[in-house]
C-alpha positions as CSV (number, residue, x, y, z in Angstrom):
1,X,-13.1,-8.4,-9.3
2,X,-14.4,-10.5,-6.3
3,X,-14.1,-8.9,-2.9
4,X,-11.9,-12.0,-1.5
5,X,-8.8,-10.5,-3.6
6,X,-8.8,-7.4,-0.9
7,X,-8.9,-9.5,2.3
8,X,-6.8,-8.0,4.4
9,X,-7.1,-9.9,7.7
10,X,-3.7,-11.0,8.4
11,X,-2.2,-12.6,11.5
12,X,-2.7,-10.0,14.4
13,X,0.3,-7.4,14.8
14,X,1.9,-7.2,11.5
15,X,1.9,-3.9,10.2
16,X,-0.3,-4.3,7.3
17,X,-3.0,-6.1,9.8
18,X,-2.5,-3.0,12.0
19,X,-2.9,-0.6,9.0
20,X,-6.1,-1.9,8.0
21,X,-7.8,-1.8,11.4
22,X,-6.4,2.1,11.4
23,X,-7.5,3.3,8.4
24,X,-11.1,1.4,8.8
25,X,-13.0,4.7,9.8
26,X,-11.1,6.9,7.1
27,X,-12.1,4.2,4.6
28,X,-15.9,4.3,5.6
29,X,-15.6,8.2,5.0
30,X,-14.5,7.6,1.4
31,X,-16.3,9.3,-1.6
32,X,-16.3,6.8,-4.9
33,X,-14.8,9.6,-6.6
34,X,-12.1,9.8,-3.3
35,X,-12.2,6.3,-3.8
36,X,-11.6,5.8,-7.6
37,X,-8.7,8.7,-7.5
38,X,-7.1,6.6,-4.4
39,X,-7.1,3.0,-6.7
40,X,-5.4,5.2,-9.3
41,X,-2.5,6.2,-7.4
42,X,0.8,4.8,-8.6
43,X,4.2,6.0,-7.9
44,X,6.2,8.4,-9.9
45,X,8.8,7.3,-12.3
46,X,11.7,8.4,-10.5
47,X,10.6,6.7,-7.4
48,X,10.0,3.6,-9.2
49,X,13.7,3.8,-10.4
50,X,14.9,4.7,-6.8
51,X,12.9,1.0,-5.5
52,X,14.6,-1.0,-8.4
53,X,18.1,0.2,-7.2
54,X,17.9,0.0,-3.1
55,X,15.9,-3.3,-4.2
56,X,19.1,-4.1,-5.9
57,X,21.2,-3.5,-3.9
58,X,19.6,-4.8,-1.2
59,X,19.2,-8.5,-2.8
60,X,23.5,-8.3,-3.4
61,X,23.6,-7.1,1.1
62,X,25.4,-3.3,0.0
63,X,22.5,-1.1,1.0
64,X,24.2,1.6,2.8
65,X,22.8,2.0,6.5
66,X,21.1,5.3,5.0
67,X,20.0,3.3,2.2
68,X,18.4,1.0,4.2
69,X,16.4,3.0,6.3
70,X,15.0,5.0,3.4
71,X,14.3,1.8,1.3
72,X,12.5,0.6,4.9
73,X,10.5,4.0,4.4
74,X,9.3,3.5,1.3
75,X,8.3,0.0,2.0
76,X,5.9,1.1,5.2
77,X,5.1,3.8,2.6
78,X,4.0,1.3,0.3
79,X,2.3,-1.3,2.7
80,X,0.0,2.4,3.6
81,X,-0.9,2.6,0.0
82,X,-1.5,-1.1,-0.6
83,X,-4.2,-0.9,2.6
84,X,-5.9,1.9,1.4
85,X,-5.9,1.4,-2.2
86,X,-7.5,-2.4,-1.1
87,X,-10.2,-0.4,0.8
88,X,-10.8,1.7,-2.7
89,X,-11.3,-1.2,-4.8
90,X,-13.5,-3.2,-2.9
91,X,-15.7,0.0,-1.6
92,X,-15.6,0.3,-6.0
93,X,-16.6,-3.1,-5.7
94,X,-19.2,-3.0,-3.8
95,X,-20.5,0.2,-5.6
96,X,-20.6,-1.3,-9.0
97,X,-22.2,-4.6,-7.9
């Protein structure tokens, strides 16, 4: 794949924009193999069940104020993996070109 589909710059002080200048050093520290095992990573079934529900619910306005913060947890969660597994791929990228 082209290294434009893992641009990250983003208006300044969102939190993926923030994420990726964070996790710039760890990402220049990164093994291909590190890197290749981090582009693998998806979630577990049950927590891709869990998303689909509290996404759900939160579409129809009934997530429970407990439900919200943990869908909101899972979401920075996510937004950490989608910055570093971006970093992965186009380190991989680089690598294999």
């Amino acid at each position: 794949m082209p290294s434009e589909a893992y641009n990250l710059d983003m208006s300044p002080y969102t939190e993926i924009s923030v994420l990726n200048q964070a996790l710039e050093p760890l990402s220049r520290s990164l093994t291909i193999d590190e890197a290749r095992h981090i582009a693998a990573l998806k979630p577990d079934t049950q927590t891709l069940a869990l998303l689909d529900e509290l996404g759900r619910k939160a579409n129809e306005g009934q997530l429970t104020d407990d439900e919200q913060a943990l869908y909101s947890a899972h979401v920075r969660a996510g937004n950490l993996m989608t910055v570093l597994q971006a970093k992965a791929r186009k380190l991989l990228d680089e690598f294999e070109s």
